[in-house]
C-alpha positions as CSV (number, residue, x, y, z in Angstrom):
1,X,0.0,0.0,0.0
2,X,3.2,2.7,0.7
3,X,4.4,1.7,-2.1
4,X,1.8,2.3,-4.4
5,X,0.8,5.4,-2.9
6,X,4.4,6.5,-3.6
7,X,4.1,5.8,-7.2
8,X,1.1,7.8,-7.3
9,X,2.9,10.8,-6.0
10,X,5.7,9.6,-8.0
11,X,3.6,9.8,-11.6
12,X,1.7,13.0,-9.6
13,X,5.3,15.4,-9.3
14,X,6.3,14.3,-12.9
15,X,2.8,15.5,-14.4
16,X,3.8,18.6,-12.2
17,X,7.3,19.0,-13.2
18,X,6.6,19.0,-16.9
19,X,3.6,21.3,-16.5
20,X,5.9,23.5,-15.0
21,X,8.2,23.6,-18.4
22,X,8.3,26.7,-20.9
23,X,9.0,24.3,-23.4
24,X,5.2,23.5,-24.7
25,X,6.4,19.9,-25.9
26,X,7.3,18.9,-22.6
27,X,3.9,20.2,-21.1
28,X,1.7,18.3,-23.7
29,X,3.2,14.5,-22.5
30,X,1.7,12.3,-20.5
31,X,2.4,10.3,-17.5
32,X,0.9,7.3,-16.3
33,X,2.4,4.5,-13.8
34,X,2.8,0.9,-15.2
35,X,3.7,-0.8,-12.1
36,X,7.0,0.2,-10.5
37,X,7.7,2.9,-13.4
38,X,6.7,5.9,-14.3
39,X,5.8,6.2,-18.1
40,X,6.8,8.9,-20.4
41,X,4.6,9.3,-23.2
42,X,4.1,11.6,-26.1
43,X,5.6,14.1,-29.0
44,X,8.4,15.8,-28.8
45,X,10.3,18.0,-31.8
46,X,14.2,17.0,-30.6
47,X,16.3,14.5,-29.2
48,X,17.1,17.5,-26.6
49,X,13.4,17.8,-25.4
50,X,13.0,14.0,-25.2
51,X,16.2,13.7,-22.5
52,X,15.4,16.7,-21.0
53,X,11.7,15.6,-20.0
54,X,13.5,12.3,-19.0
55,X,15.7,14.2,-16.6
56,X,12.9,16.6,-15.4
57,X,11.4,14.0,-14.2
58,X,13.9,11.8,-12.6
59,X,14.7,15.2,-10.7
60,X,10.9,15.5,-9.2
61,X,10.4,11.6,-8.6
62,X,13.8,10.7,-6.6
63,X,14.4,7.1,-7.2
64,X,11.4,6.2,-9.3
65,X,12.2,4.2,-12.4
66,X,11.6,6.4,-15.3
67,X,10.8,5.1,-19.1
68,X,11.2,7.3,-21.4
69,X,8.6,5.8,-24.6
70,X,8.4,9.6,-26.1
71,X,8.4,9.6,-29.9
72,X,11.0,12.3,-31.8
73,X,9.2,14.0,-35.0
74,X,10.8,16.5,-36.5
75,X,8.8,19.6,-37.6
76,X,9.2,19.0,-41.4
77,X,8.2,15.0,-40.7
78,X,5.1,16.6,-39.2
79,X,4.1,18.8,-41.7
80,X,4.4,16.2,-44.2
81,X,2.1,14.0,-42.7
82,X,-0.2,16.8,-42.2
83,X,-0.4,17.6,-45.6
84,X,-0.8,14.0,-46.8
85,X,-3.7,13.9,-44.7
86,X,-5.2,16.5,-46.3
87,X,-4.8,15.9,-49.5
């Protein structure tokens, strides 16, 4: 029961941290707990924002396990999808 009532906090002060960010990227992922880890989840435009969401969050959660399952696309990758869905 402690322990999963830390996790929750755990996945609680990651949704907090990145909400926190003036980078709009990181504030748009999502968090969620699969078991003992913390999840990272979402769309980020660099390599940069992906590790720095990573680290963002193992700051705030001391200790939990953090995966890091954010995708990288590039501005140009999305705007080319965007306009072959539209066309």
């Amino acid at each position: 029961m402690m322990a999963e009532l830390c996790l929750r906090d755990a996945a609680a002060l990651a949704k907090a941290a990145l909400s926190d960010s003036r980078i709009f990227d990181l504030r748009r992922l999502t968090v969620v707990q699969d078991g003992d880890a913390v999840v990272l989840r979402g769309r980020v435009s660099s390599f940069y924002h992906k590790q720095l969401a990573q680290e963002v969050v193992r700051n705030a959660t001391e200790g939990a396990e953090v995966i890091n399952a954010i995708r990288v696309v590039y501005q140009a990758e999305r705007t080319s999808s965007e306009l072959e869905r539209a066309g």
